[in-house]
One Martini backbone bead per residue (centre of mass of N, CA, C, O) as a GRO file, in nm:
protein
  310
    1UNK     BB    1  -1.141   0.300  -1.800
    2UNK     BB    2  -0.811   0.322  -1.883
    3UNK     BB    3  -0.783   0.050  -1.972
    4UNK     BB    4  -0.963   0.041  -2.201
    5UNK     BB    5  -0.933  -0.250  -2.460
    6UNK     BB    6  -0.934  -0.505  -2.588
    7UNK     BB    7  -0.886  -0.665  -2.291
    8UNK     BB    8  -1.186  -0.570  -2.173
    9UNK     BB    9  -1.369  -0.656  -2.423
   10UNK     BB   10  -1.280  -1.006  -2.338
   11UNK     BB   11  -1.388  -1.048  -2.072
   12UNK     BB   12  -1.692  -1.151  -2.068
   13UNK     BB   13  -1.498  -1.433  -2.260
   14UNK     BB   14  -1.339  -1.513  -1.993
   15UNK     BB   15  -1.184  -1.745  -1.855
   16UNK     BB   16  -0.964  -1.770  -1.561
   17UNK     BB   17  -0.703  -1.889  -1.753
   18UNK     BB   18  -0.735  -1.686  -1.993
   19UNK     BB   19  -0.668  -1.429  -1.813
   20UNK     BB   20  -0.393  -1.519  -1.707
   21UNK     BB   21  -0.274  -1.526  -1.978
   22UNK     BB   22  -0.303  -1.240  -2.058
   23UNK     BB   23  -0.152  -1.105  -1.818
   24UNK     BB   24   0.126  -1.258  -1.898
   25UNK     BB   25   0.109  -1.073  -2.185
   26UNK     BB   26   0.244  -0.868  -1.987
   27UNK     BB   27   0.559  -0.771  -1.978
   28UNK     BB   28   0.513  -0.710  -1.648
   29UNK     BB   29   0.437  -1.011  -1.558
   30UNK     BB   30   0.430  -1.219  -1.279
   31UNK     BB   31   0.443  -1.583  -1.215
   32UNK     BB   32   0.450  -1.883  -1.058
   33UNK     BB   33   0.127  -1.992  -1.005
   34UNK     BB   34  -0.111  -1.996  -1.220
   35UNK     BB   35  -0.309  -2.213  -1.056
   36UNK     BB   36  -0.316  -2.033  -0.794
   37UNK     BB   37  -0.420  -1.792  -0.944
   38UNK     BB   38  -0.707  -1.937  -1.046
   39UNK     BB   39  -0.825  -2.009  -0.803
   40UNK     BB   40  -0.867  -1.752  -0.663
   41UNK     BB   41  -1.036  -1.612  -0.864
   42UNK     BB   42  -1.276  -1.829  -0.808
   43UNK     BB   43  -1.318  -1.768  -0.520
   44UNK     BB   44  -1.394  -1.453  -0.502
   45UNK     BB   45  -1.623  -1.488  -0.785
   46UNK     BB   46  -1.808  -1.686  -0.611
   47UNK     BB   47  -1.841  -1.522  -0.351
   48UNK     BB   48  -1.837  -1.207  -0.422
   49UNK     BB   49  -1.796  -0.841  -0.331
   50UNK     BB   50  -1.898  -0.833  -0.050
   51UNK     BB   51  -1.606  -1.033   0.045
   52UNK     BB   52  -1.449  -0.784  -0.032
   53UNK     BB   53  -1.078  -0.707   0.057
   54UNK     BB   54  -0.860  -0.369   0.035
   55UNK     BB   55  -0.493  -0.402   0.132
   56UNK     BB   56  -0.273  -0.120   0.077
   57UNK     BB   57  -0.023   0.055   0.023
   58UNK     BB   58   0.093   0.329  -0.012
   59UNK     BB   59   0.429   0.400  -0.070
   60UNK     BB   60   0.467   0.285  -0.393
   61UNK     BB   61   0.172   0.162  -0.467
   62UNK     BB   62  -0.046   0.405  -0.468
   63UNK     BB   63   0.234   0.569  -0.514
   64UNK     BB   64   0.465   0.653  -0.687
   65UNK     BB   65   0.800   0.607  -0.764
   66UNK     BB   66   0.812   0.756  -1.025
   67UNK     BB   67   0.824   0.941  -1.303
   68UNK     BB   68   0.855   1.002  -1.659
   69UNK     BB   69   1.172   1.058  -1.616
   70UNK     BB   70   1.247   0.882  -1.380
   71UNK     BB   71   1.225   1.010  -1.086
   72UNK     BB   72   1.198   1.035  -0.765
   73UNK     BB   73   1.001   1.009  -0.532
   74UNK     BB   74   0.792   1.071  -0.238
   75UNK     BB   75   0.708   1.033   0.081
   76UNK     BB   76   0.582   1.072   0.350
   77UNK     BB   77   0.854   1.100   0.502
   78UNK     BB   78   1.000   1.256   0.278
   79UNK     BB   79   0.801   1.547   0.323
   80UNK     BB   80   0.949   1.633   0.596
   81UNK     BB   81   1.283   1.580   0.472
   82UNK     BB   82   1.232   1.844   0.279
   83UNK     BB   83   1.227   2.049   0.551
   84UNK     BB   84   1.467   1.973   0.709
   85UNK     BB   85   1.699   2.045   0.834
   86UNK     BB   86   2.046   1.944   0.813
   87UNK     BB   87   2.079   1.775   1.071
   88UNK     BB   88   1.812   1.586   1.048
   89UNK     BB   89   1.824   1.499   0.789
   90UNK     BB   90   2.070   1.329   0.821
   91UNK     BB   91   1.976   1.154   1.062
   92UNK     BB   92   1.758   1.031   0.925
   93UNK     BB   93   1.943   0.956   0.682
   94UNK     BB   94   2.051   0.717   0.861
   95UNK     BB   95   1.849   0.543   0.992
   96UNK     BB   96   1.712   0.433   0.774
   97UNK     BB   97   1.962   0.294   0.656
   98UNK     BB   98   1.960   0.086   0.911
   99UNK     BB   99   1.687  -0.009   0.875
  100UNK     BB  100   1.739  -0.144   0.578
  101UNK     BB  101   1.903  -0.396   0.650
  102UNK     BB  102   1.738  -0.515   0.824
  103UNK     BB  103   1.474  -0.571   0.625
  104UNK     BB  104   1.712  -0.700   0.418
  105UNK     BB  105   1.774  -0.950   0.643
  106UNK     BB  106   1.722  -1.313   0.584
  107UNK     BB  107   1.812  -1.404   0.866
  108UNK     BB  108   1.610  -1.266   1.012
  109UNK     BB  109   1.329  -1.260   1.145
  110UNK     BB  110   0.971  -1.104   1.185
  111UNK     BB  111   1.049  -1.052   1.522
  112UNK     BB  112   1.306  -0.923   1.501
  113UNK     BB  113   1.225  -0.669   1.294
  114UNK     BB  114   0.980  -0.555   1.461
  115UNK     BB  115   1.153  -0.470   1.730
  116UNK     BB  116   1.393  -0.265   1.553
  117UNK     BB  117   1.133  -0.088   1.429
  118UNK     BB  118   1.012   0.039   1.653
  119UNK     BB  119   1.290   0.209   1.712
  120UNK     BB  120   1.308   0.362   1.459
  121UNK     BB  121   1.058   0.498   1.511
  122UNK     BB  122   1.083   0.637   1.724
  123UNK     BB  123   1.343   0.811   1.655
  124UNK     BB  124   1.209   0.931   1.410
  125UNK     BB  125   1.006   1.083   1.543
  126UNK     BB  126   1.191   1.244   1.746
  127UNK     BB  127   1.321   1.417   1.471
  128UNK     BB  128   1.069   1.551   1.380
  129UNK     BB  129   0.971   1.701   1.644
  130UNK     BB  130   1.205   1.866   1.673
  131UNK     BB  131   1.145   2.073   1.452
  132UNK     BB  132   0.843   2.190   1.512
  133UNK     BB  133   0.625   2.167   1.369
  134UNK     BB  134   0.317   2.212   1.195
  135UNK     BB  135  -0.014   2.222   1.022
  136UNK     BB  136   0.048   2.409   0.806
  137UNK     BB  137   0.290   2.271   0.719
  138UNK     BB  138   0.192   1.983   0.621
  139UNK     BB  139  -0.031   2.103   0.423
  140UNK     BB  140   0.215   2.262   0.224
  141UNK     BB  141   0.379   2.042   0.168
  142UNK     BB  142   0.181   1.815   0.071
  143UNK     BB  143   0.055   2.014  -0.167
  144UNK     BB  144   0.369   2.048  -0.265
  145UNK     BB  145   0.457   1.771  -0.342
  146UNK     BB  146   0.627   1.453  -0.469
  147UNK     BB  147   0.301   1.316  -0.525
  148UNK     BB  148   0.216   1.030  -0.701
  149UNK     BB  149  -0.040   0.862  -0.825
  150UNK     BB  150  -0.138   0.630  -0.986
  151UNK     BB  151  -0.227   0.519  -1.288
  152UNK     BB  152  -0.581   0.455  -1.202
  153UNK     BB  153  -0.676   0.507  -0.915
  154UNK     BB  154  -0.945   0.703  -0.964
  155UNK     BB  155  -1.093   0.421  -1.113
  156UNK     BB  156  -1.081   0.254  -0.864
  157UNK     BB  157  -1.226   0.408  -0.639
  158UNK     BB  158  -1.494   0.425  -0.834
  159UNK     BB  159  -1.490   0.091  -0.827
  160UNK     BB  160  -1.555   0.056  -0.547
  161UNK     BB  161  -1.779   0.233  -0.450
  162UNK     BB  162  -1.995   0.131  -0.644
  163UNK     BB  163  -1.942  -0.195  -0.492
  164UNK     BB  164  -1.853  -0.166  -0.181
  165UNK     BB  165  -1.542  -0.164  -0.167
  166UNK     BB  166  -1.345  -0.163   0.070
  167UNK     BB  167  -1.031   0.037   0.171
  168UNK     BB  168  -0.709  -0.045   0.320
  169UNK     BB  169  -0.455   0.192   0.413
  170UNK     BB  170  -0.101   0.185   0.452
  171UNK     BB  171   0.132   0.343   0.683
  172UNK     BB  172   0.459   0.442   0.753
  173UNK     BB  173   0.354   0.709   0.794
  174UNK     BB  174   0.169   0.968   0.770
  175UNK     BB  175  -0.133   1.064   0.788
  176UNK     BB  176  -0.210   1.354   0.697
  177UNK     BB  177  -0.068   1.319   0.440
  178UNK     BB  178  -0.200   1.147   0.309
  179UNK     BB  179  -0.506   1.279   0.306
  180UNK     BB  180  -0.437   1.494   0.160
  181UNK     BB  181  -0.381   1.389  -0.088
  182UNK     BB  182  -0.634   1.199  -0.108
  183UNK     BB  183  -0.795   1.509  -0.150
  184UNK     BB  184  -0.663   1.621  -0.371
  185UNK     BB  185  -0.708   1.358  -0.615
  186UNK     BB  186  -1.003   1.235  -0.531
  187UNK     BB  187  -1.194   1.352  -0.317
  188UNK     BB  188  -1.483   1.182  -0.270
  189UNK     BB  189  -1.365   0.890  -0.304
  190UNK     BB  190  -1.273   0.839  -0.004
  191UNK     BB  191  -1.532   0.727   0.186
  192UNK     BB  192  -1.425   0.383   0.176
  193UNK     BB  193  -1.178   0.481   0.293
  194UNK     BB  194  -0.897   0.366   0.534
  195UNK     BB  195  -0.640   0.482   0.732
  196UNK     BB  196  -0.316   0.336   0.867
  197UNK     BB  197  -0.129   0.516   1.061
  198UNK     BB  198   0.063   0.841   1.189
  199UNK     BB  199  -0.074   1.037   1.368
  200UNK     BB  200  -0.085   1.373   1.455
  201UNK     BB  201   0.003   1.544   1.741
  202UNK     BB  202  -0.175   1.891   1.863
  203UNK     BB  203  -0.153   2.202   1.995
  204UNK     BB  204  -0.299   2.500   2.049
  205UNK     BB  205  -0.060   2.594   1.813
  206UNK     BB  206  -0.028   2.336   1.600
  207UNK     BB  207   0.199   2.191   1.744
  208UNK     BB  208   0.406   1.895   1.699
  209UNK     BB  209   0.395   1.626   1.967
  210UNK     BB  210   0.271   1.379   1.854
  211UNK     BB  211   0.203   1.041   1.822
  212UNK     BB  212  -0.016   0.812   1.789
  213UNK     BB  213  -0.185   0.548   1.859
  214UNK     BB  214  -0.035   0.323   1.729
  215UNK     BB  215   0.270   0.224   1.597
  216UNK     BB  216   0.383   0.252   1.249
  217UNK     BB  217   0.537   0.006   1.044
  218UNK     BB  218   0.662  -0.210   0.835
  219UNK     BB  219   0.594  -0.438   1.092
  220UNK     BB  220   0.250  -0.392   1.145
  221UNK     BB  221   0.117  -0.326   0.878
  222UNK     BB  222  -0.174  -0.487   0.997
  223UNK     BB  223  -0.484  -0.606   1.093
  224UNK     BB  224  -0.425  -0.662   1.394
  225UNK     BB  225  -0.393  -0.335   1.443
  226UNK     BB  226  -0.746  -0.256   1.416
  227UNK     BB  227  -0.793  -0.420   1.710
  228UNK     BB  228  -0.771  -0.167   1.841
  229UNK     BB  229  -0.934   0.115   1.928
  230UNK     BB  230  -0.848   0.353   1.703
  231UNK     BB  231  -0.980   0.141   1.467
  232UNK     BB  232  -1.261   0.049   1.512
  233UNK     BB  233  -1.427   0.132   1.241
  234UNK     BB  234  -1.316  -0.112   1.066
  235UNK     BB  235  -1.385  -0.365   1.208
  236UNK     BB  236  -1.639  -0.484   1.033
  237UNK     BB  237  -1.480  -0.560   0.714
  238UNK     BB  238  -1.330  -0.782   0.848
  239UNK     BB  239  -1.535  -1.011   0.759
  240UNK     BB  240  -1.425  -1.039   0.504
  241UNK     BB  241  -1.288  -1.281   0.336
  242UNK     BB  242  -1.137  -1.150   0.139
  243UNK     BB  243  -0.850  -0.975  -0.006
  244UNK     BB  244  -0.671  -0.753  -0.188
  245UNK     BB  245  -0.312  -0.728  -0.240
  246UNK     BB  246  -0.078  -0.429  -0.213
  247UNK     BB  247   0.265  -0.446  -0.260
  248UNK     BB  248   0.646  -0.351  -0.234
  249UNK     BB  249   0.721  -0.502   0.018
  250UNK     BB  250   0.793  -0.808   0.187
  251UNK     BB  251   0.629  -0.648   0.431
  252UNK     BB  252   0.372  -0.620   0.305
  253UNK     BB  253   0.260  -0.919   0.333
  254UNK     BB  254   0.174  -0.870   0.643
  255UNK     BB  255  -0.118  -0.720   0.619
  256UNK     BB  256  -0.280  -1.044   0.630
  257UNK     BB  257  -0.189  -1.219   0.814
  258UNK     BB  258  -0.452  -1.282   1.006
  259UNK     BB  259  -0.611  -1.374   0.706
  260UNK     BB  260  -0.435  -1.677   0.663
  261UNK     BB  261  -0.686  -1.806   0.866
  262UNK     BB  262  -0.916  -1.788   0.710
  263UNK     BB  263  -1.173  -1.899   0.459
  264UNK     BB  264  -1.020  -1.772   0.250
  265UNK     BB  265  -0.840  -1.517   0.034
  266UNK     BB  266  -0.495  -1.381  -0.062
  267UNK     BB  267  -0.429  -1.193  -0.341
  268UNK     BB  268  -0.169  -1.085  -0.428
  269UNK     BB  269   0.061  -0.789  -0.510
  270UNK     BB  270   0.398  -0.663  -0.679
  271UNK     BB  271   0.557  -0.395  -0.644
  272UNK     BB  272   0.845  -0.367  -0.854
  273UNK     BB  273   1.068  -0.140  -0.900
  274UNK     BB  274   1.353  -0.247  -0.821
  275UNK     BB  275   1.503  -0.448  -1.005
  276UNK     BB  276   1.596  -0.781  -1.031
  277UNK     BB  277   1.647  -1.085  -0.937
  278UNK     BB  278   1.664  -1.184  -0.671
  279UNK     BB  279   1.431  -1.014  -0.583
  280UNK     BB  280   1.211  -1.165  -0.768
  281UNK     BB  281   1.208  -1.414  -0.649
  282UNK     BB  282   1.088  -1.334  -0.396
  283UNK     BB  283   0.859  -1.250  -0.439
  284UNK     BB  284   0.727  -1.481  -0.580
  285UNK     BB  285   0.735  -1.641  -0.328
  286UNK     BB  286   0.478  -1.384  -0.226
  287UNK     BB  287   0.338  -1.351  -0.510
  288UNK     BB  288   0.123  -1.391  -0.729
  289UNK     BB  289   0.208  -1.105  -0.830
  290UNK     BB  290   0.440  -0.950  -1.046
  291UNK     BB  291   0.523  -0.577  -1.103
  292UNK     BB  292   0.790  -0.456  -1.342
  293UNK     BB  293   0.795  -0.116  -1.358
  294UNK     BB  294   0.491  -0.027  -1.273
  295UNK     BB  295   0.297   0.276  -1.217
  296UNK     BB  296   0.035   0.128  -1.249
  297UNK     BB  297  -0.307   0.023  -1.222
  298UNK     BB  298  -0.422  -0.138  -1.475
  299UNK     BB  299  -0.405  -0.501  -1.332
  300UNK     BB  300  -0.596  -0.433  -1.094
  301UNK     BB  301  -0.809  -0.311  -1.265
  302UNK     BB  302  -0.855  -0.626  -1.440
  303UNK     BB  303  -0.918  -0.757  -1.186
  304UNK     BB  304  -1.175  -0.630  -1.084
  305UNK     BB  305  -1.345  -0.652  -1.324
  306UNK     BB  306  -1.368  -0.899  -1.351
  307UNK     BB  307  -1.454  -0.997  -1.063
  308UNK     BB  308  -1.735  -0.827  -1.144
  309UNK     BB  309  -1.819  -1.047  -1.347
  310UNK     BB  310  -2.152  -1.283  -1.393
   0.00000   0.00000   0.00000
């Protein structure tokens, strides 16, 4: 694996306090509570790999936030905004503006928000079909995107297929674009993939008329989500009583929400593209372990080979 170093050299001669000391050794590391996550990583660890499902969102946390001299990459939903009109793309980039407001005011719950955010993907929905965009121009766009997958994907996900280990990819963009970036990036790795987001939907012309029940969105894209009928292939692996989650905004923490019921753990990891203290905070509230301006896959690959260890 890309990671392989002195620190991956001694993972199978280190306790999982010893480990987690180490992980914290990593500039980019941080963790409020320590002992909270020494105990995760031993109920996981004890449990074994069968038990193991990874949860993690699309984009900015499955793929980079920036290139290599910082520049912004695009989301999922940013691939279609690269190619609309530009009186729609205003009007996209004006939506999706005020649903960021919402999305980060601390005042509202989270069923306020998730109510707000269905109006919002509605809309955007319907400003992206009136464009008529076409199955060959999604196809032609995903593929000179500028999406880059984090640089160590590739490496975990030959290490979950080896290890038997589901991995349910969410977005609250388009199923399509995500599908053809990982058979771009990844090729046949993705057969234990299983991406949960908004498939659009085309007609005997392949022009986009309507995007696939349900609607996901940034506060739904969650396993309750699966037990609809359209995900029903899905639903067997939900039984694994552990977590891997992996996400970059606090509405991501919601992807394990009715797993956080279950007699496992979930193990949260979370990707802080865009610094500051008080975002800090937060995160640090909600995940295990939060990784600061990291591109890489890194941290989750040498959690992942721990937990491989007996």
């Amino acid at each position: 694996m890309f990671w392989l170093n002195s620190f991956t050299t001694l993972l199978p001669l280190l306790n999982t306090d010893i480990f987690v000391n180490k992980l914290l050794s990593l500039p980019q590391v941080k963790c409020r509570d320590t002992s909270l996550l020494s105990s995760k990583l031993d109920t996981i660890r004890q449990d074994e790999q069968t038990e193991l499902l990874i949860l993690s969102d699309f984009d900015y946390t499955f793929s980079k936030a920036y290139d290599l001299h910082g520049n912004p990459l695009l989301s999922t939903i940013g691939v279609i905004d690269n190619f609309l009109p530009k009186d729609l793309s205003t009007e996209l980039s004006n939506l999706w503006a005020n649903c960021l407001i919402i999305e980060t005011n601390p005042s509202m719950s989270y069923e306020e928000k998730a109510s707000f955010m269905e109006k919002c993907w509605t809309d955007a929905h319907r400003i992206i079909l009136s464009a008529g965009i076409t199955k060959s121009q999604i196809k032609e766009w995903s593929l000179m995107s500028k999406i880059e997958l984090r640089d160590g994907v590739n490496e975990i996900a030959n290490h979950l297929l080896k290890e038997e280990i589901p991995l349910i990819l969410f977005s609250a963009g388009v199923t399509d674009i995500v599908e053809i970036i990982l058979g771009r990036e990844l090729g046949q790795s993705t057969n234990h993939i299983q991406v949960i987001s908004n498939a659009l939907k085309y007609d005997k012309t392949e022009r986009a008329i309507g995007f696939a029940e349900p609607l996901i969105h940034c506060f739904n894209k969650n396993v309750s989500t699966i037990e609809q009928e359209t995900f029903s292939r899905t639903k067997t692996i939900l039984s694994r009583k552990n977590v891997l989650l992996m996400g970059d905004s606090l509405g991501d923490l919601y992807m394990g929400k009715e797993r956080e019921k279950s007699q496992g753990v979930t193990l949260k990891i979370g990707f802080l593209n865009s610094h500051n203290n008080d975002t800090l905070i937060e995160y640090l509230n909600g995940y295990d372990i939060v990784l600061i301006d990291d591109q890489t896959m890194q941290v989750p690959g040498l959690i992942l080979e721990f937990l491989s260890l007996q």
